[in-house]
C-alpha positions, 0 to 999 in steps of 0.5 A, a space after each residue: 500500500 505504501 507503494 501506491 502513496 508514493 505513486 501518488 507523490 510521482 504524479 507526473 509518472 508514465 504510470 500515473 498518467 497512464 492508469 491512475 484509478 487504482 491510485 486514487 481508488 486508495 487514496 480516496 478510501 485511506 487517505 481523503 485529504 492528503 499533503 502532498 509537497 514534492 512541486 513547486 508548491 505545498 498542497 493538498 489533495 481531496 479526493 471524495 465525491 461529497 467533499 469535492 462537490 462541497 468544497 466547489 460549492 463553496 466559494 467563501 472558503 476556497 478561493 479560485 485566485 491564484 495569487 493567494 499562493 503560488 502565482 509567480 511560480 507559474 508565471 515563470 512558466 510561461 502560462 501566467 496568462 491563463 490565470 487572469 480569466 474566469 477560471 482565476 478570478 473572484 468576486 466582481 472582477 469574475 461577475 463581469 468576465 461571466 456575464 460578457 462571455 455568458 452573452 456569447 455562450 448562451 446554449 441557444 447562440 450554441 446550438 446554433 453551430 449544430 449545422 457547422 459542427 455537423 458539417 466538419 465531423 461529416 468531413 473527418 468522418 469521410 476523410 476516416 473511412 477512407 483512409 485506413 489507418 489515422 492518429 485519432 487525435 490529430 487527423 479527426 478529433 482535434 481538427 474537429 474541435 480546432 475547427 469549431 474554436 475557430 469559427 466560433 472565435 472567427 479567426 480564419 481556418 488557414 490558421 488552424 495548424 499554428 493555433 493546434 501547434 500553440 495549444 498543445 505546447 501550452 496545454 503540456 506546459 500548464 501540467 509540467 508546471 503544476 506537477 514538476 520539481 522543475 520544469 524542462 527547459 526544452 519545454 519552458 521554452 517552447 511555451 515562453 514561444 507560443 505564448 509570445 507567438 499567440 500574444 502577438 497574433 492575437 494583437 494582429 488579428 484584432 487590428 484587421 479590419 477583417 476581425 470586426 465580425 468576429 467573437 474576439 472582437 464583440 468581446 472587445 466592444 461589449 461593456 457591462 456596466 460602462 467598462 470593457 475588457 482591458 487589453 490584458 483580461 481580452 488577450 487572456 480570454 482569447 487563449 483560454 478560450 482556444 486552449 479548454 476549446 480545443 483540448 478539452 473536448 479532443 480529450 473527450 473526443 479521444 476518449 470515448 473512442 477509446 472506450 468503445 474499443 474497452 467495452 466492446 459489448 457496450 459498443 455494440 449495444 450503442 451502435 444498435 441503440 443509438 439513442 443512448 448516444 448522448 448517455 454515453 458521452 455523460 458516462 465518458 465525461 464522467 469515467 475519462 473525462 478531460 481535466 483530472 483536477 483543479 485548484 482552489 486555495 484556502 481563506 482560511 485555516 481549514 480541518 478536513 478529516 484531521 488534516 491540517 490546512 493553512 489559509 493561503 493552502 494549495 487545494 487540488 480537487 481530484 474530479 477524476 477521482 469523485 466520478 469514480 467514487 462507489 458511495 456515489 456510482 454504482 460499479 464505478 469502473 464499468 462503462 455504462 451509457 443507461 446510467 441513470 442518475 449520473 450526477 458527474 464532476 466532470 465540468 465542476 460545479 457552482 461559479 465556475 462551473 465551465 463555460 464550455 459545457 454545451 459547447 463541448 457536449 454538442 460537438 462530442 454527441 454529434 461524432 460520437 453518433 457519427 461514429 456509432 451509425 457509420 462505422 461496424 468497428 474501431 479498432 486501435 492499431 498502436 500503442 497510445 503515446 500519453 501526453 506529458 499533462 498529469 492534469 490532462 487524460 489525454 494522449 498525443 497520438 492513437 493510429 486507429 482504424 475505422 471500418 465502415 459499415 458497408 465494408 466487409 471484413 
């Protein structure tokens, strides 16, 4: 048992990034908060579905502000930007970034990009099906959701490539940083580039006439209350829309399929019920989903179950781990796309609940169900190679192979 604590205390291991339920399983049942202190900061880790729930819910008490702890480490790191948005911010400064971004993401204006969504999954889906073996990752989820952040933030598809090449250097630097003793070199570089690279498109692309139509823009000219964003918080909502658009849901894109290839019977079913489509978009979201934990920070001295923790404290909220816990899911571990009632974590809860959500849950039902009513059979041609993001459950390449259903083995 000792063994798997220490497991825990290597978080950024290959073999926690790749199978970390047995670890949090014992986590959660003998250690429900757990001090942690080999990163850059001191933390602690909630692992409990109620508590975690709880401890989301309450906002008084855990801050989401990274400057009570632990900013300017990160700021180092290249991602500082990331933090000087709605996930980081509190009181009315996150009451103002809600309600403009909230006007844009309204699920009516979401819904609206069905027929878009529509239209490039049913372009990756014949593009699948013809060509034999492809990376899942690459060739069809992220050119889905690359696609889609783009039309919804107006910037032009030529781009698509540099805005995926940027997101996916950001989304590793983000993990290293949170989890490593230090961070490598190689890697803080190549983030201190893309941001720099990003920073500086943005500022361009909102000085062309051509971004007048675009989201970027309403987010520019939109006030609440007499006052528009500043240059800071725009350029910082421009990223963070464009890395949890684009990450986030290539993950779950990802791994759904991957799913169906572990539960070959519970595909089947799927592709002879697929009505149950959208159940098991919410059964991947809850077993895989995206974003395995998310901090908050104490107001105050704390006690949680005879564990110690000091105002200003590091709290990590392991999301992954409360969509697994057996007090509340019934055979937690099986994939199960009926499951009713399924009350997961995966875009957390309360304020900062993510903004994303209907956006996320649009484009993963309509390729889930393209991919259940046009295809016999997924099958994982290779090896995955697993993301450096101990936060992220992802993977950066997965060769799969799509047979069709009009195509005889």
């Amino acid at each position: 048992m000792k063994g798997l604590e220490s497991d825990f205390d290597a978080l950024a291991s290959k073999r926690f990034r790749a199978d970390p339920y047995p670890i949090l399983a014992y986590m959660r049942e003998n250690h429900p908060v757990f001090r942690l202190s080999p990163g850059l900061t001191e933390s602690w880790h909630v692992f409990r579905y109620e508590d975690v729930r709880d401890l989301l819910l309450k906002p008084d008490l855990f801050s989401s502000d990274r400057n009570l702890q632990g900013g300017g480490d990160l700021a180092d790191a290249n991602v500082a930007f990331l933090f000087n948005n709605m996930i980081s911010a509190t009181g009315e400064k996150h009451r103002r970034l809600r309600m403009l971004a909230n006007r844009v993401f309204m699920a009516k204006a979401i819904e609206a990009l069905r027929p878009a969504v529509e239209s490039v999954v049913e372009e990756r889906m014949d593009f699948a099906l013809s060509a034999g073996e492809f990376d899942l990752v690459e060739d069809f989820a992220a050119h889905i959701t690359v696609a889609m952040i783009c039309a919804v933030l107006g910037l032009p598809k030529a781009d698509m490539a540099r805005i995926r090449g940027w997101t996916a250097v950001l989304g590793d630097n983000s993990g290293a940083v949170t989890w490593l003793e230090k961070l490598d070199p190689a890697l803080a570089e190549r983030g201190r580039r893309a941001a720099e690279e990003m920073t500086a498109y943005f500022r361009d692309f909102l000085s062309r006439p051509a971004a007048g139509d675009s989201l970027l823009a309403t987010f520019r000219d939109l006030e609440v209350e007499g006052e528009r964003l500043s240059e800071s918080e725009l350029l910082s909502m421009a990223m963070l829309l464009l890395l949890a658009g684009n990450e986030t849901t290539t993950n779950l894109i990802t791994n759904f399929v991957r799913l169906l290839d572990a539960f070959p019977e519970q595909a089947a079913r799927l592709r002879a019920t697929p009505d149950l489509t959208d159940g098991a978009v919410e059964e991947t979201l809850r077993m895989r989903n995206s974003i395995r934990n998310i901090d908050r920070f104490a107001l105050d001295d704390i006690e949680m179950h005879g564990v110690s923790i000091p105002k200003g404290g590091r709290v990590v909220v392991w999301l992954t781990a409360a969509n697994r816990d057996p007090q509340v899911f019934d055979a937690p571990d099986d994939f199960r796309p009926d499951r009713t009632p399924n009350r997961h974590l995966a875009f957390g809860q309360g304020m900062h609940m993510c903004l994303g959500a209907t956006l996320a849950r649009l484009e993963t039902r309509i390729a889930a169900r393209a991919i259940l009513t046009q295809t016999s059979a997924v099958e994982l041609t290779g090896s995955a190679e697993l993301g450096v993001n101990a936060n992220f459950d992802n993977v950066t390449r997965q060769m799969v192979r799509f047979q069709g259903r009009d195509q005889a083995r």
